[in-house]
N, CA, C and O atoms as CSV, one atom per row, in Angstrom:
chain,resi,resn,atom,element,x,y,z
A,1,UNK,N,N,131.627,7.809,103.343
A,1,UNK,CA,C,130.526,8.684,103.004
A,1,UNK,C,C,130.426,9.764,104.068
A,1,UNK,O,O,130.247,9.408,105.233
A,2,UNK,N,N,130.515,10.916,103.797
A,2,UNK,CA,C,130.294,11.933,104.812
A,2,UNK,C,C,128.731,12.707,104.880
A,2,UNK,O,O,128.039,13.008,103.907
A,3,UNK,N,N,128.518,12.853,105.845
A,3,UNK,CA,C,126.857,13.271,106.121
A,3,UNK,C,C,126.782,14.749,106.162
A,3,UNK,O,O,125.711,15.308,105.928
A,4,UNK,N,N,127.976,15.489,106.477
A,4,UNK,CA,C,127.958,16.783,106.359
A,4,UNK,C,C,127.193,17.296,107.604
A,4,UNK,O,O,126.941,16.496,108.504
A,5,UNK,N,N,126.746,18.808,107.716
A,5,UNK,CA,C,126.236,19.064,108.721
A,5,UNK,C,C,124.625,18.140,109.239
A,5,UNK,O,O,124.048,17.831,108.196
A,6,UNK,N,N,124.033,17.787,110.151
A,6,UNK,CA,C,122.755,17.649,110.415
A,6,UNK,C,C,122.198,17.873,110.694
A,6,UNK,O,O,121.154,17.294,110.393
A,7,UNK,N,N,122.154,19.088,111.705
A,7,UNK,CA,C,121.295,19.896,111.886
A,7,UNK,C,C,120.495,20.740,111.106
A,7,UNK,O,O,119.281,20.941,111.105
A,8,UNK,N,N,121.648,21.308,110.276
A,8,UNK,CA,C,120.898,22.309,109.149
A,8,UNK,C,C,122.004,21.847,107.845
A,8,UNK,O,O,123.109,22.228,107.459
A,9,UNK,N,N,120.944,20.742,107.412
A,9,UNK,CA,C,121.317,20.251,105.988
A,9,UNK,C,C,121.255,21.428,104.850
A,9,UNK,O,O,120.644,22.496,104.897
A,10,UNK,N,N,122.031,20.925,103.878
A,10,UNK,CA,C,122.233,21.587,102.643
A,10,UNK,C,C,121.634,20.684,101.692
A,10,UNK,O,O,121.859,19.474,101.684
A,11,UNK,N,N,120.629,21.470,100.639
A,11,UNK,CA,C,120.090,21.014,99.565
A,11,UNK,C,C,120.492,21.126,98.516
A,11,UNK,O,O,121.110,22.186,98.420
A,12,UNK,N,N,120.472,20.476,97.468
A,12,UNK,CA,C,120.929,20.393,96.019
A,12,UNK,C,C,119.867,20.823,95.438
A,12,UNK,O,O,118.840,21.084,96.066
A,13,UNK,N,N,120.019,20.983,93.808
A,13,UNK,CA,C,118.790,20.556,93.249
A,13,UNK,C,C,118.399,19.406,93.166
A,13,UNK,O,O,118.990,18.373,93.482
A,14,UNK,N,N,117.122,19.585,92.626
A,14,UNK,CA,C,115.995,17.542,92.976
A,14,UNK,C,C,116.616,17.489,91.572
A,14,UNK,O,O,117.330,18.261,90.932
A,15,UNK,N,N,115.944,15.998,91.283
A,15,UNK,CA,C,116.223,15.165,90.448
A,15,UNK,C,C,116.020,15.744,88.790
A,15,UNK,O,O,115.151,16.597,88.611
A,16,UNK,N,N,116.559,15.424,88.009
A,16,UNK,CA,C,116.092,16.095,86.906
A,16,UNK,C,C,115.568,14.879,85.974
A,16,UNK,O,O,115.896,13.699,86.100
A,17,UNK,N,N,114.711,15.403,85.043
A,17,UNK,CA,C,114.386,13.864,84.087
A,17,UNK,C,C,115.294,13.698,83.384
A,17,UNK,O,O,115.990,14.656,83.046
A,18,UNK,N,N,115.607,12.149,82.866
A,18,UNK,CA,C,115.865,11.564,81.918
A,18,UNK,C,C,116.140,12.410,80.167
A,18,UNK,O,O,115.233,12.857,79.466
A,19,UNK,N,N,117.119,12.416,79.946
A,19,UNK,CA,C,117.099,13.052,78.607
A,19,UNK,C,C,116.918,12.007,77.381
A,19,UNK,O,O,117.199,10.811,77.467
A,20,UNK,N,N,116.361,12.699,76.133
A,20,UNK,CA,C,115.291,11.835,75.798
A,20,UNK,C,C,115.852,12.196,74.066
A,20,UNK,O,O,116.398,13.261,73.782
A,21,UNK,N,N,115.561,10.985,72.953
A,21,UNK,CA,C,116.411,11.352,71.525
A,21,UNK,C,C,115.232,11.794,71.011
A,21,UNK,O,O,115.238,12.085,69.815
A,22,UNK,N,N,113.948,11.948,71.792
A,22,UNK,CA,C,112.665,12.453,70.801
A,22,UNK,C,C,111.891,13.473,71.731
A,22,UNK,O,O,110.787,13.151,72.170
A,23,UNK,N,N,112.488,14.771,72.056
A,23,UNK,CA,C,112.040,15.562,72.853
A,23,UNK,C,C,110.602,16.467,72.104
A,23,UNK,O,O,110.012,17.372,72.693
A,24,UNK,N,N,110.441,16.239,71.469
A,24,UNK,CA,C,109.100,16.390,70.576
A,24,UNK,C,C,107.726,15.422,70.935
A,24,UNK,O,O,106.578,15.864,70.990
A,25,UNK,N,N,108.045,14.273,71.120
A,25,UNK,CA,C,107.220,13.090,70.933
A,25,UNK,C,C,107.117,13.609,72.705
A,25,UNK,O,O,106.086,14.218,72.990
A,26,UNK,N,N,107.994,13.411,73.685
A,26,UNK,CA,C,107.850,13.617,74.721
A,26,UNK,C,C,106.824,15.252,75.151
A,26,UNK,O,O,105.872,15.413,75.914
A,27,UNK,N,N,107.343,15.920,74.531
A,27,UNK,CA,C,106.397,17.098,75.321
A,27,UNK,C,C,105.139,17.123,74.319
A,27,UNK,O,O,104.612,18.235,74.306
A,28,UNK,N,N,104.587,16.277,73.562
A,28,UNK,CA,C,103.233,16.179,72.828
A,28,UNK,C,C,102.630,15.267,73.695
A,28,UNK,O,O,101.403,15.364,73.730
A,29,UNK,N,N,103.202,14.282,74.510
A,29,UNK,CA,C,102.497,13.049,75.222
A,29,UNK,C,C,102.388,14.048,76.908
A,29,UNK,O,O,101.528,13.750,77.736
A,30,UNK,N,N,103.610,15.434,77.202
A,30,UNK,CA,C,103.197,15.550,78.546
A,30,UNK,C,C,102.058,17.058,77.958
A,30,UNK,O,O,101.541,17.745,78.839
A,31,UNK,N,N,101.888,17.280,76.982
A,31,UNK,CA,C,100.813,18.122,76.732
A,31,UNK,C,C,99.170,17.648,76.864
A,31,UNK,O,O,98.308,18.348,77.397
A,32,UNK,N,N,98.961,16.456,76.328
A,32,UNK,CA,C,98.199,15.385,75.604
A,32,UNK,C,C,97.792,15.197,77.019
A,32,UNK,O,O,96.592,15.471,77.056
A,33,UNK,N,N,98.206,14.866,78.195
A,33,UNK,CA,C,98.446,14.464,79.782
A,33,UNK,C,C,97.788,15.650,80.225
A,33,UNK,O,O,96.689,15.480,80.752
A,34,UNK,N,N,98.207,16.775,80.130
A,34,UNK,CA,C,98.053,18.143,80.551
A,34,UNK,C,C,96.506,18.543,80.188
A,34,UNK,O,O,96.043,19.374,80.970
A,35,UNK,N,N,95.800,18.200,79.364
A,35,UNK,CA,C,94.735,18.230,78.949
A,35,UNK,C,C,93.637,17.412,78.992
A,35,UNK,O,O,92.460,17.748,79.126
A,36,UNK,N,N,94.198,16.088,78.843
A,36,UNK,CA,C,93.216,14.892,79.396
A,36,UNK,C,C,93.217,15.378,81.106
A,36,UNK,O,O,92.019,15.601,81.279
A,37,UNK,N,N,93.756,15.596,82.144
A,37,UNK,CA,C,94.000,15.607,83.324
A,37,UNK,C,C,94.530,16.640,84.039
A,37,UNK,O,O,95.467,16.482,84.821
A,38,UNK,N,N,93.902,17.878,83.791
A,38,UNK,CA,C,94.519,19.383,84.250
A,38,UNK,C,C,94.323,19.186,85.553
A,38,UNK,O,O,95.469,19.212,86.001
A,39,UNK,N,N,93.475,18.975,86.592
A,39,UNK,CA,C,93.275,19.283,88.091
A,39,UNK,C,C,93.778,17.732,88.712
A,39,UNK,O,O,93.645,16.581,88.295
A,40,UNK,N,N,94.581,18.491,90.230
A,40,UNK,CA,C,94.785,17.516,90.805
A,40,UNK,C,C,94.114,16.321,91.440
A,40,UNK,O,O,92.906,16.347,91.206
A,41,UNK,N,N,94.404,15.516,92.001
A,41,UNK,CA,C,93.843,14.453,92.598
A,41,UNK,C,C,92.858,14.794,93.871
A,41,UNK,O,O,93.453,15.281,94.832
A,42,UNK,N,N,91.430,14.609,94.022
A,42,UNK,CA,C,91.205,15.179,94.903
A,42,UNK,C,C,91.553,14.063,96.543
A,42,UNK,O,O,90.918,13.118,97.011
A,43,UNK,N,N,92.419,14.535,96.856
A,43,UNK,CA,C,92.948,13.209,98.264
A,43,UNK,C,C,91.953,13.193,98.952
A,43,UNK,O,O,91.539,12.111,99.369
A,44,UNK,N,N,91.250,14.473,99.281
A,44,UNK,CA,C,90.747,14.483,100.776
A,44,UNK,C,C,89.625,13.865,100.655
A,44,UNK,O,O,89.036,13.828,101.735
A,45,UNK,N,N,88.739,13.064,99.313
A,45,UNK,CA,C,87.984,12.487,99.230
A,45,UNK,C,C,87.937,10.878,99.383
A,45,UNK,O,O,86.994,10.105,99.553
A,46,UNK,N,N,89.361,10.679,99.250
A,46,UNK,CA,C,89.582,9.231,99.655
A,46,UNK,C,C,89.883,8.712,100.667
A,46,UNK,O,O,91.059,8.361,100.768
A,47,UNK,N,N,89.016,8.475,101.731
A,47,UNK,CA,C,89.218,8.209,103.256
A,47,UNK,C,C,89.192,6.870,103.524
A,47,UNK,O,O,88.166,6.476,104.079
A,48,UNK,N,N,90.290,5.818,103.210
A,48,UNK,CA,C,90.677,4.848,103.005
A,48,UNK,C,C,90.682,4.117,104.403
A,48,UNK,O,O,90.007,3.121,104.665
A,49,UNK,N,N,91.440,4.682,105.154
A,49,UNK,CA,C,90.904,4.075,106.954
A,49,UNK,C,C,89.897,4.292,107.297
A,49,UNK,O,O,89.550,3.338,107.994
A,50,UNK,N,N,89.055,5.088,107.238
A,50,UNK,CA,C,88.073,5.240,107.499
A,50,UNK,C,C,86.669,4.355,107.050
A,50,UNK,O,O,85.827,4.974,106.399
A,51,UNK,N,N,86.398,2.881,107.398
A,51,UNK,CA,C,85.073,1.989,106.731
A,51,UNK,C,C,83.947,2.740,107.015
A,51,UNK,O,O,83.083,2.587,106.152
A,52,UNK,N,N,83.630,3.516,107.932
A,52,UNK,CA,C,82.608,4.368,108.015
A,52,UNK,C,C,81.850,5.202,106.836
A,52,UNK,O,O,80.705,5.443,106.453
A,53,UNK,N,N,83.015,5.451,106.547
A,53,UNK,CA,C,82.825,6.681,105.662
A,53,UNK,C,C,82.474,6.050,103.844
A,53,UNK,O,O,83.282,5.683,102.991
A,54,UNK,N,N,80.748,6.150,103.779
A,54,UNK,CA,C,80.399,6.422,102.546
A,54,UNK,C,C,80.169,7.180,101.554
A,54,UNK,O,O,79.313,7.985,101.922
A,55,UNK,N,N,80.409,7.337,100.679
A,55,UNK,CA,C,80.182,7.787,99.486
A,55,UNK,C,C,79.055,8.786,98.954
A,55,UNK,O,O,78.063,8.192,98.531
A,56,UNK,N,N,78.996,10.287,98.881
A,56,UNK,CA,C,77.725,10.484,98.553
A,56,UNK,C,C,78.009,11.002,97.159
A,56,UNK,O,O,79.083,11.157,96.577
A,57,UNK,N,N,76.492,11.278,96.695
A,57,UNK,CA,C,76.710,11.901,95.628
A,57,UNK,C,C,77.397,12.951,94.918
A,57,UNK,O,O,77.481,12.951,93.689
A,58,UNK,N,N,77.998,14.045,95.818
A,58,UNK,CA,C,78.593,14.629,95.743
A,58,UNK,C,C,80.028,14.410,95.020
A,58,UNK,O,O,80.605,14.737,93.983
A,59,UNK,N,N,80.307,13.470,96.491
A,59,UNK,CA,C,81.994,13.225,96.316
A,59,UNK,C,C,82.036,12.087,95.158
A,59,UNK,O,O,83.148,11.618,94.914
A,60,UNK,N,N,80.869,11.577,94.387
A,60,UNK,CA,C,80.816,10.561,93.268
A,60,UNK,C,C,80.824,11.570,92.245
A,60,UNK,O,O,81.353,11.228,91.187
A,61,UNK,N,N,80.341,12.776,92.318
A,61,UNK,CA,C,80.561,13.675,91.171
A,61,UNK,C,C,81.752,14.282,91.080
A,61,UNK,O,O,82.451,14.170,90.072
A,62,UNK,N,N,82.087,14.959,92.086
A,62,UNK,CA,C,83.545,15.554,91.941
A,62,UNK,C,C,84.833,14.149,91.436
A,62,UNK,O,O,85.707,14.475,90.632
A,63,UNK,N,N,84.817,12.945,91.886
A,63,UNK,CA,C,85.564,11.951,91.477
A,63,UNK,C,C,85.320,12.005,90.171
A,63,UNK,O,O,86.354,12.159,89.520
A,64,UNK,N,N,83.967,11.910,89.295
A,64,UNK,CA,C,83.454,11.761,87.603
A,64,UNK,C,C,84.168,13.122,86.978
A,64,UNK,O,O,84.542,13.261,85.814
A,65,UNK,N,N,84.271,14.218,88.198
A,65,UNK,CA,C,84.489,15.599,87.057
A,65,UNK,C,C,86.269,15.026,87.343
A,65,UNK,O,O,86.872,14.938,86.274
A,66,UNK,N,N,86.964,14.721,88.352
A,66,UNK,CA,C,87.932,14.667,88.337
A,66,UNK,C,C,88.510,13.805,87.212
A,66,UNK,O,O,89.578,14.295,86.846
A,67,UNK,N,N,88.095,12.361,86.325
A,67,UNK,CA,C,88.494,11.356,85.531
A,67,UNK,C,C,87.343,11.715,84.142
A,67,UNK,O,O,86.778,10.895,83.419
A,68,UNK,N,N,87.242,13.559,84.098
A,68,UNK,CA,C,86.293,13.492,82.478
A,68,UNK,C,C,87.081,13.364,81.685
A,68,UNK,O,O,86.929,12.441,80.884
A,69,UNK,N,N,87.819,13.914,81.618
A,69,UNK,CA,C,88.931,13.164,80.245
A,69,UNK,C,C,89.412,12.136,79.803
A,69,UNK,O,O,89.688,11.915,78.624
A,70,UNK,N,N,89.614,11.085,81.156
A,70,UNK,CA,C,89.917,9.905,80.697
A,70,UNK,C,C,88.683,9.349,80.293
A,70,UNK,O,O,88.898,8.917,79.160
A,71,UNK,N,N,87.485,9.119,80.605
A,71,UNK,CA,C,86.504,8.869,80.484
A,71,UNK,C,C,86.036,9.391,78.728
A,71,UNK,O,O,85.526,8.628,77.907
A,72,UNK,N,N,86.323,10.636,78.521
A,72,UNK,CA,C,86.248,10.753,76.684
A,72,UNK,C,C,86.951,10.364,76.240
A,72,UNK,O,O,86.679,9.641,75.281
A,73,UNK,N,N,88.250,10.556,76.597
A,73,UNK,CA,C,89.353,9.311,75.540
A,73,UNK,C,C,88.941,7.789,75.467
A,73,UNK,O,O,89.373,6.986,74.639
A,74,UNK,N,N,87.890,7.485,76.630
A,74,UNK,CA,C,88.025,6.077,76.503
A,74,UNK,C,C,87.122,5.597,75.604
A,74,UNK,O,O,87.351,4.680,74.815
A,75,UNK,N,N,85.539,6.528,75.765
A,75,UNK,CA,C,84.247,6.312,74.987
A,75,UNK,C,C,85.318,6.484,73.483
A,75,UNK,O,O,85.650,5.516,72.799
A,76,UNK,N,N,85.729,7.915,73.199
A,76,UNK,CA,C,86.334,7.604,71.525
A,76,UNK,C,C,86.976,6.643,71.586
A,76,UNK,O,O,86.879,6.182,70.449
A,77,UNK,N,N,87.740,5.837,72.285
A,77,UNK,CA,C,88.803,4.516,71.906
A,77,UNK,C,C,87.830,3.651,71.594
A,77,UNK,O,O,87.887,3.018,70.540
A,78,UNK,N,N,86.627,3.483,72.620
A,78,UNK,CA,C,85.676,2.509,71.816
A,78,UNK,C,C,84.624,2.685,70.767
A,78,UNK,O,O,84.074,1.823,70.082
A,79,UNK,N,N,84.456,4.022,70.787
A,79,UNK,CA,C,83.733,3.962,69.321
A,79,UNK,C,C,84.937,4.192,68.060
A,79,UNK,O,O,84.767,4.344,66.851
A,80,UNK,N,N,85.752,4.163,68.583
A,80,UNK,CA,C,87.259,3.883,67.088
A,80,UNK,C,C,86.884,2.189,66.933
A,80,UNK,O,O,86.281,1.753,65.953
A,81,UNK,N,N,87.290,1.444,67.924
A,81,UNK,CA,C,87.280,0.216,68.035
A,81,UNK,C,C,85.749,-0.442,67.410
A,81,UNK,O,O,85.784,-1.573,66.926
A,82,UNK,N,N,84.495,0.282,67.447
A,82,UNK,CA,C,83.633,-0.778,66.694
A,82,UNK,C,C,83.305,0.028,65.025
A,82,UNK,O,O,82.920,-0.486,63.975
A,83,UNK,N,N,83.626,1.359,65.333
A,83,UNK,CA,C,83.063,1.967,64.082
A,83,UNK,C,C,84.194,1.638,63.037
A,83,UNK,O,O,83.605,1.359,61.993
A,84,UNK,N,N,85.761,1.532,62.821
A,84,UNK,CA,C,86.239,1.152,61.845
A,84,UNK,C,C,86.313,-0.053,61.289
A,84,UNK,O,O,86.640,-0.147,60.106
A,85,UNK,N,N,86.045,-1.079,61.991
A,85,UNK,CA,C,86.062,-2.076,61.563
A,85,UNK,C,C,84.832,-2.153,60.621
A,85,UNK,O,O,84.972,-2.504,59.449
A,86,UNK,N,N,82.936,-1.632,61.444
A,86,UNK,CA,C,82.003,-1.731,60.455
A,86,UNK,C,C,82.324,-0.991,59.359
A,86,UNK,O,O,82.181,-1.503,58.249
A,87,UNK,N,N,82.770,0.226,59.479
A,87,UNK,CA,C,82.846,0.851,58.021
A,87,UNK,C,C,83.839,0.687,56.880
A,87,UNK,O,O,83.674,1.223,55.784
A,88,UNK,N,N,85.164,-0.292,57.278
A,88,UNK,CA,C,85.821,-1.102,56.509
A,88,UNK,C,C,85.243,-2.402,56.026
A,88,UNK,O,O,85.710,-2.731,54.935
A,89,UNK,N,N,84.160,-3.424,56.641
A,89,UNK,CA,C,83.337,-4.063,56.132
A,89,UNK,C,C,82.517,-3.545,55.321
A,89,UNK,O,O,82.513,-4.064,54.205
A,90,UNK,N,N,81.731,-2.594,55.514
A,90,UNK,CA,C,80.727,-1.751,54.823
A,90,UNK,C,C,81.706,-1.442,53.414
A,90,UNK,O,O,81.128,-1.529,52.331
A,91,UNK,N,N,82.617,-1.219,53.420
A,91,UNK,CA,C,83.541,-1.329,52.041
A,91,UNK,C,C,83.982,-1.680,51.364
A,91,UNK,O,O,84.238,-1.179,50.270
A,92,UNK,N,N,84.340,-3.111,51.954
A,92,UNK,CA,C,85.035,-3.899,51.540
A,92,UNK,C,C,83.570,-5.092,50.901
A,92,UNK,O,O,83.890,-6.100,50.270
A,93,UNK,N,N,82.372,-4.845,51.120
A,93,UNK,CA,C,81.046,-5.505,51.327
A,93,UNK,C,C,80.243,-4.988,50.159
A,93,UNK,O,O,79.747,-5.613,49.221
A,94,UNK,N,N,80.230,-3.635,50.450
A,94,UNK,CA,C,79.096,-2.751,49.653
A,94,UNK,C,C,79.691,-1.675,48.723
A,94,UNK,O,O,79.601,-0.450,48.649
A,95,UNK,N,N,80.701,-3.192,47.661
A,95,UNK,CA,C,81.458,-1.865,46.741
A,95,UNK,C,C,80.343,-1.643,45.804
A,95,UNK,O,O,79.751,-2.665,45.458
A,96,UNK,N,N,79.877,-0.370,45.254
A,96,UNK,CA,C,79.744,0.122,44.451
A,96,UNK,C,C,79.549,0.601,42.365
A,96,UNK,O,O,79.312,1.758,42.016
């Protein structure tokens, strides 16, 4: 294996993704992503060594604005989850 120069390395290009037999399905799920979760992670709010350091309201809001999307996908997953079932009973119950 040769290491080549070390001082002043030479770069390639980075990694490329995975090629994929449903490149459709794939860029609807990294769109779908793109929209549930447009802004980055806020790091500097997570001060993990730090036990001192509590939580204010603030940085509890910016965390809520940071996860609003997942947070609506999740409320609709659960009102999918109780409302079809009642209104397929309601049908299957209150035929007409």
């Amino acid at each position: 294996m040769e290491l080549g120069n070390i001082s002043k390395p030479t770069y390639g290009p980075g990694p490329e993704a995975p090629g994929s037999s449903t490149p459709g399905l794939v860029t609807m799920a990294h769109v779908f992503l793109r929209l549930v979760q447009p802004n980055p992670l806020p790091i500097d709010l997570l001060n993990f060594g730090d036990s001192q350091n509590k939580f204010s309201r603030e940085h509890i809001h910016e965390l809520l604005l940071y996860e609003l999307g997942f947070l609506v996908c999740a409320a609709i997953g659960v009102l999918f989850i109780i409302l079809v079932p009642l209104v397929g009973c309601c049908f299957c119950c209150c035929r007409c």
